[in-house]
N, C-alpha and C positions, 0 to 999 in steps of 0.2 A: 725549174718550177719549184718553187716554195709549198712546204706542206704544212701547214702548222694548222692547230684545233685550239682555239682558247683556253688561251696559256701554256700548254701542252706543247715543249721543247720535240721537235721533229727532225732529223740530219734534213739536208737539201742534198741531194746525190748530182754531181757535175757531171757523171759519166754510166756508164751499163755496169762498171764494178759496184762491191759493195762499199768502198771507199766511202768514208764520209769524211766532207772537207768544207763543211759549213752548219751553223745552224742558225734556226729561227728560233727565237721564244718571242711569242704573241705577238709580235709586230711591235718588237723595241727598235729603235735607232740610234746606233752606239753613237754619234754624234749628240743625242737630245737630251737633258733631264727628263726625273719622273719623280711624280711625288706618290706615297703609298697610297694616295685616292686612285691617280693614274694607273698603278699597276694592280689595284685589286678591280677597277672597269675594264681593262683588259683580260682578266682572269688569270693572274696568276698566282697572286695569296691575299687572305683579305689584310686589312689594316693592320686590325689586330697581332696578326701573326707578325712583319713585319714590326709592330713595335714590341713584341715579344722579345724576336730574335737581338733589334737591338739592346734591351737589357740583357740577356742575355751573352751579348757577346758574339752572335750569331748572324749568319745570314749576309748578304751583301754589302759590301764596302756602302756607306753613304757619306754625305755632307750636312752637316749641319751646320746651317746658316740662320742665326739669331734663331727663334723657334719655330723655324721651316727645317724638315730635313729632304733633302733630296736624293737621288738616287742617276747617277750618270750611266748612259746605257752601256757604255763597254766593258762598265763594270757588275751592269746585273747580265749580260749577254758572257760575259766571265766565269760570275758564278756561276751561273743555269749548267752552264757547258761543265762546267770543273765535277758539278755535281749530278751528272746525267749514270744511269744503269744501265748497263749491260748484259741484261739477265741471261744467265746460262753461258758465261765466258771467265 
């Protein structure tokens, strides 16, 4: 069973351990693009931030393609994961 709350990165637990051996964020599908409208409707950062991050230097791998930038989901389901806390460990 999938646990996820909009935008809000959750494990999926495959067994009765605490093991965690998957995650969701918002209902990406690493196979799809997304564009920063896409992923701030799903709730998980608005645009803004997003194009912040890219000046920046920050934030998820993207593609930019002519003056579209896109976002591939195995790479934002990457980052989320890479960047998840584990408060009190």
């Amino acid at each position: 069973m999938n646990h996820s709350n909009a935008g809000v990165i959750l494990p999926e637990r495959k067994s009765q351990s605490n093991d965690i051996t998957d995650f969701t964020v918002a209902g990406i599908e690493p196979d799809k693009v997304y564009t920063d409208v896409d992923l701030e409707e799903k709730g998980l950062n608005k645009r803004t931030t997003f194009k912040q991050w890219r000046s920046q230097g920050k934030g998820p791998p993207y593609i930019k393609a002519g003056s579209r930038v896109i976002y591939a989901g195995h790479d934002l389901i990457d980052y989320y994961k890479q960047n998840r806390v584990n408060p009190g460990t």
